[in-house]
N, C-alpha and C positions, 0 to 999 in steps of 0.2 A: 849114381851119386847125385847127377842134376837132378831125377826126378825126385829123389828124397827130399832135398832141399826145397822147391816149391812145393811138398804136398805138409811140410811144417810152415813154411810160406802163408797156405791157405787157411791152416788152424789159427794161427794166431793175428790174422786178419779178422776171420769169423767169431773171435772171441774178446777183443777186444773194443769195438764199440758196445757191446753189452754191459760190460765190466765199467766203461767210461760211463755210461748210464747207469749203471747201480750209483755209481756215485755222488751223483747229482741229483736222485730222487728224492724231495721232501715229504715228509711222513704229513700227513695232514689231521686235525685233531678236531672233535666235537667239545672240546672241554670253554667255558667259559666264563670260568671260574677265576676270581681276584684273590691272591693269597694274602696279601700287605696294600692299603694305602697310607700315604706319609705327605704332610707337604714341605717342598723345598723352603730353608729358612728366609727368613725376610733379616736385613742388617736389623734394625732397630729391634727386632723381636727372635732372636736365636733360639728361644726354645719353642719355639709355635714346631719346627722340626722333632721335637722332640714327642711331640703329644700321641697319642696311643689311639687307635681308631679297632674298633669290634666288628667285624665283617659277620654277619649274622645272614643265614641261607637258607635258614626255614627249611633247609631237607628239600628244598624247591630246587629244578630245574632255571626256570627261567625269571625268578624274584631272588632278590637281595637285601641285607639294609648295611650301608657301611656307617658308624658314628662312635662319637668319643663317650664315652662316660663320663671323664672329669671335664670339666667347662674349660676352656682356653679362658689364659688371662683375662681380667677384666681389660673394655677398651683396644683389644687386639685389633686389628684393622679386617676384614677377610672377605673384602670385597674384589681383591687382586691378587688370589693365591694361586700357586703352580703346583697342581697336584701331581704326585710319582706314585706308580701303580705296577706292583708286580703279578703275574699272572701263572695259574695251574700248569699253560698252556701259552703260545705265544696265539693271538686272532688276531682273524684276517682284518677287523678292523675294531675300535674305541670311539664311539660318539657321543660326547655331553650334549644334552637337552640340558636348557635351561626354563628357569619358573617363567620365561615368556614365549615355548614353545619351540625357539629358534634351538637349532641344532648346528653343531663343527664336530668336524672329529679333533681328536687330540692328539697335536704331535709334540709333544713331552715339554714345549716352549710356553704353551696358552696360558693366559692369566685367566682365572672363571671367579664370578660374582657369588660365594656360597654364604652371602648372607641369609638365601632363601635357599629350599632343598631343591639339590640338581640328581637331574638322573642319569648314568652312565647306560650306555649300550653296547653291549659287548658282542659280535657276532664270529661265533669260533671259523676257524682257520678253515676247514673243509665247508662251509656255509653252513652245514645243518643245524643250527642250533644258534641260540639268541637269549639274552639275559640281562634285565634290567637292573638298576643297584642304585636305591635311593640314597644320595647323601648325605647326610644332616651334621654341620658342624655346629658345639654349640660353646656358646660365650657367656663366662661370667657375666649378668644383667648389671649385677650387685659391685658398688667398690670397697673391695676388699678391704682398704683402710677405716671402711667407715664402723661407728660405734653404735651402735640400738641402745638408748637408758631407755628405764622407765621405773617408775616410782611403785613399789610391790604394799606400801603401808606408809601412811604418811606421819601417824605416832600409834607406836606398839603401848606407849605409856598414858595414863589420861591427863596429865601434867610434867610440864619441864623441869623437874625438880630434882633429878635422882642424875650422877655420872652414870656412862653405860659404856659394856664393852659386849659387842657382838660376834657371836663365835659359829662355826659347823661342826658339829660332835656326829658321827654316827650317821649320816646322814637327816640329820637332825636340826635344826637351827635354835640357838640360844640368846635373850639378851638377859645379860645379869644388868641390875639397876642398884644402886646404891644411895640413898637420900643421908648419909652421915648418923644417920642411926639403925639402919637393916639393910641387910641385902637379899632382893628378890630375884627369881631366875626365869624367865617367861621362855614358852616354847613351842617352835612352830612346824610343822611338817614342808611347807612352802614360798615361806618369807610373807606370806601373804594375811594370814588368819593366824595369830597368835592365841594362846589361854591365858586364866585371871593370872594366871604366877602363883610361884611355890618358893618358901622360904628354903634355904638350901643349910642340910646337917651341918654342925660344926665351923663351918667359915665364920671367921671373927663381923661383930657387926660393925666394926670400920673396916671392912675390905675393900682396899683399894683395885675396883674390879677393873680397873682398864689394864693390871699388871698379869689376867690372868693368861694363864699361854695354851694352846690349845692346838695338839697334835695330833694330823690328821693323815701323814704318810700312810700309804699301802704298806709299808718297809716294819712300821710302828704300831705299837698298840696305841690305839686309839683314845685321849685322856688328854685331862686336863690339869693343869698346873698353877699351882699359888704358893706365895711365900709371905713372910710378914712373923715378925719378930723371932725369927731362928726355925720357924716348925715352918715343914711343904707340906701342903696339901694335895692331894689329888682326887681326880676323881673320873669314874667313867660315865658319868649320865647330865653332872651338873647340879644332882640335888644331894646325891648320896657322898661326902668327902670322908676320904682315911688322911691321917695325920702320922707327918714322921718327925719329932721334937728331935734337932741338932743344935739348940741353941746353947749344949755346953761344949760342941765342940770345936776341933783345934779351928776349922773353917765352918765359920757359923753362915747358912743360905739368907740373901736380904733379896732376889727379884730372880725369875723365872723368866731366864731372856729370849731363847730361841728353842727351835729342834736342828739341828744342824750336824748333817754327815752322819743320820741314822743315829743320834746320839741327845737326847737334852740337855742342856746346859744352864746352871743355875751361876750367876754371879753369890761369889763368897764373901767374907771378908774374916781373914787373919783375927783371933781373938786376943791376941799379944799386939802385932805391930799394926794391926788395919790396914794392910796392905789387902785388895782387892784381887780376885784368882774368879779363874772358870773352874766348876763345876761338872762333871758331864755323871752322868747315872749308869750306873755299870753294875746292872739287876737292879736290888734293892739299897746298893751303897751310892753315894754320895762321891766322886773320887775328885780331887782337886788339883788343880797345874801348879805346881810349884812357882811355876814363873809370876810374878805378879802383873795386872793389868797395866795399862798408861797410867798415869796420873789424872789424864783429861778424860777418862772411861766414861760412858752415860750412865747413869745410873737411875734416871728419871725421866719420861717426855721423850724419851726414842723410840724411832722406828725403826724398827730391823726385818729385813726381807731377804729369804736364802733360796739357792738354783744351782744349778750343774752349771758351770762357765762354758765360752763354744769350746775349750778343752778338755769338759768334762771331768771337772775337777769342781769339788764341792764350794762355792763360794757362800758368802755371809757380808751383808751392808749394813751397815748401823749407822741412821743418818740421824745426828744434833742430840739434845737431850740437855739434862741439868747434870753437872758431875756433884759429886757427895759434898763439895763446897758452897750447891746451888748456884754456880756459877753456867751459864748458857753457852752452849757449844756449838761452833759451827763444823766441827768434825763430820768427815765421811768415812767411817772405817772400812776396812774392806778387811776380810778375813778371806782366805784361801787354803785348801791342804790339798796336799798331795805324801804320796808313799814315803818319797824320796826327802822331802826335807819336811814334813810335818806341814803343822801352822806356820802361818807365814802370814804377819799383821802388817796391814799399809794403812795412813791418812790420807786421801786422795785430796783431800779440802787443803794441805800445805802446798801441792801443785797447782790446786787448781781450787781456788778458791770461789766461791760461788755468795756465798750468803751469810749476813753479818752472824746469823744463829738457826736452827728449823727445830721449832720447841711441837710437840703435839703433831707432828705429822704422822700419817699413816703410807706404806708401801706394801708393793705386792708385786712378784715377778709373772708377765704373763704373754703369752706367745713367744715374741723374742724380745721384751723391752720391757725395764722397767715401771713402774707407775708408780710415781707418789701424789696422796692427797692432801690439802689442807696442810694446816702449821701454822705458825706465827715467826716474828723474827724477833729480836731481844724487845723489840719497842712492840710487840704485841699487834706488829703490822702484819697479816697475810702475806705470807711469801707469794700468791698469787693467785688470781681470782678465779684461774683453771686450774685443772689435775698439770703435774708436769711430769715428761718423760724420760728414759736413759737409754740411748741406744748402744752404746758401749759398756754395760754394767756397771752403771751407778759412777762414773769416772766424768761426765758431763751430764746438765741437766737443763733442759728447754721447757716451755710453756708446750700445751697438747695443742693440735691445730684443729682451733675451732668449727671449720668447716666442716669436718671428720666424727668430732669428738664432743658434740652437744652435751654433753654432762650440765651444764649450769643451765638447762631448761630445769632439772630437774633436782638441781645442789646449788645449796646456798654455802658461801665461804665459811669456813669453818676450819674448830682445832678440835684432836680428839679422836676422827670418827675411826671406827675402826672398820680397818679393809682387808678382804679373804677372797681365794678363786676357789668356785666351789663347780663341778660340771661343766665346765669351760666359760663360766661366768667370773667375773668381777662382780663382789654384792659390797656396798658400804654400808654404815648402820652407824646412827646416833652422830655424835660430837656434841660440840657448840660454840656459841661465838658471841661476843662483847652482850649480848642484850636476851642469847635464847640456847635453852638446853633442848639438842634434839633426840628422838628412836623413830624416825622413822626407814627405811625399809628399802636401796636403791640394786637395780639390778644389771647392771650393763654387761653388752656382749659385741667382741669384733668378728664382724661380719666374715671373715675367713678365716676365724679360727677353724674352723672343720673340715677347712680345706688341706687337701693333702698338697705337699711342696710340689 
């Protein structure tokens, strides 16, 4: 029995520092490979963490290139980032080389200078193997805030004589001109090079062409719209117009206001009581709200500019105008719908009043902010000698900051002009102002519009 006892004694002496040793043998690996770089955030800049880097391998062993596609913020700082780096493989070591030669390795704390391209060294865990990885972080040049104008035609017309409302059909550009006795339709492929002009079918020769409306949604067929004494007009090119006469009935069409909510909307007015009603087109009919408009409605000299709200709900601004008593309005209407309770009308100017009147402005919603051009106040003053903007949808309204938004290199103060984003452009066209009737041709673009958020 004793010798049994030490002859298991001696087995499990002899097999247990082997076993103690499997345990503790690390596997040692050729790989050299970076799956993810990322850098730790900085307070002031939280999303520089965020940014997305492309580790590119050329199928190469021992070359790499790691880099961003979208440019980090304009003015990012990245002269003291801490980069985090995960690997195929854990190696035996990580060394930055920097653009002056010098070398450290990286132990996950280091601040590195990637203003210029750094090169990583990666040398796998069992030594055999070594792998370079060029960094290249790269940074908005451009500030994103800033505005590019430039002037595309400086008069489409050979005299300042004629109202104008400039429009984008089709990918097409339009200026209809009107001298109180014809109306002409000029037309351009580029804003740049216009033709002599074409007299356009059927539109009456007092057409008041600043009224005409021109709908350009993906969602929509594409067309143009006029009103004037009970008959719409439309048309799809600008020369050729069809005519629908409702001027006997119960809601006779007087102004072709907006497109709004995949829908156009023609202002009515009651043939009994002259109460005022929206319109919306529903196929080839005419369909009217029963409900009647405000009494302070525009009817004349507004601007109205429509967008998805950040709720995603169809908004609609209609800023000042003359109502049907020629009376001058400093009204900001705001129109909203949703499923749940329809339309839903606000005056944002009884909160929050801004401006004695805005007669002849022009707006347009574009990136995330407002922009209105030009206008007058009741006294025929310039509400202001820059474009102004709305960061809250149309519910406050500031001067553009000039440093930004050079527009007045290339606009002179003005009422009338009419404003459209066409291609991720702002274009304005025509107006005028106490001494000069304009058509020429402006093009401005913000520098990060194309940039993804």
């Amino acid at each position: 029995m004793k010798r049994t006892f030490l002859y298991i004694l001696c087995i499990i002496l002899t097999f247990c520092p082997s076993c103690n040793k499997q345990k503790n043998t690390v596997t040692l690996s050729s790989e050299t490979e970076i799956t993810r770089f990322y850098f730790a955030a900085l307070d002031s800049f939280p999303s520089l963490a965020k940014t997305t880097f492309t580790i590119s391998n050329y199928g190469a062993k021992d070359t790499g290139l790691i880099t961003n596609a979208d440019s980090i913020t304009y003015k990012t700082p990245i002269t003291r980032l801490t980069p985090r780096l995960l690997f195929k493989a854990t190696p035996s070591s990580t060394t930055v080389i920097l653009s002056d030669s010098t070398s450290r390795d990286l132990t996950g704390k280091d601040t590195i200078d990637f203003s210029k391209p750094v090169l990583l060294r990666i040398i796998s865990s069992d030594l055999s193997a070594t792998k370079y990885y060029r960094v290249v972080v790269n940074v908005h040049q451009v500030d994103p805030d800033l505005f590019n104008w430039q002037r595309l035609n400086a008069a489409v017309l050979a005299d300042g004589s004629a109202a104008t409302k400039g429009v984008v059909l089709n990918d097409r550009f339009l200026l209809f001109a009107n001298d109180g006795f014809s109306t002409t339709v000029f037309q351009s492929a580029d804003g740049k090079t216009w033709d002599n002009g074409t007299t356009p079918s059927t539109l009456p020769a007092s057409c008041r062409v600043r009224e005409i409306l021109a709908v350009n949604e993906a969602t929509a067929k594409q067309a143009l719209y006029y009103c004037q004494d009970g008959i719409v007009y439309t048309s799809s090119d600008g020369v050729s117009w069809e005519t629908q006469d409702l001027s006997a009935d119960t809601y006779v069409p007087r102004i072709a206001m907006m497109y709004y909510n995949d829908t156009v909307w023609l202002v009515s007015e009651h043939n009994a009581n002259h109460t005022f009603h929206l319109s919306a087109k529903d196929g080839d009919t005419w369909r009217a709200n029963v409900t009647p408009l405000p009494d302070n409605w525009p009817l004349a000299d507004f601007t109205v500019t429509t967008f998805l709200s950040s709720s995603w709900r169809p908004r609609a601004v209609i800023i000042g105008g003359y109502d049907i008593q020629g009376n001058p309005l400093h009204s900001l209407w705001n129109i909203e719908y949703s499923a749940a309770t329809g339309y839903r009308f606000a005056n944002f100017a009884i909160e929050h009043p801004q401006f004695s009147a805005v007669l002849g402005a022009s707006a347009v919603s574009y990136g995330k902010r407002l922009y209105m051009f030009g206008g007058t106040d009741i006294d025929a003053r310039y509400i202001s000698n820059t474009a102004m903007y709305s960061e809250d949808e149309g519910l406050n309204w500031l001067p553009i900051d000039t440093v930004h938004n050079r527009l007045m290199d290339v606009y002179s103060p003005r009422t009338q002009t009419s404003a459209f984003v066409h291609d991720n452009c702002i274009y304005l066209m025509g107006g005028q102002s106490r001494t000069q009737i304009y058509s020429d041709v402006l093009r401005g673009k913000l520098t990060s519009i194309d940039w993804e958020d």
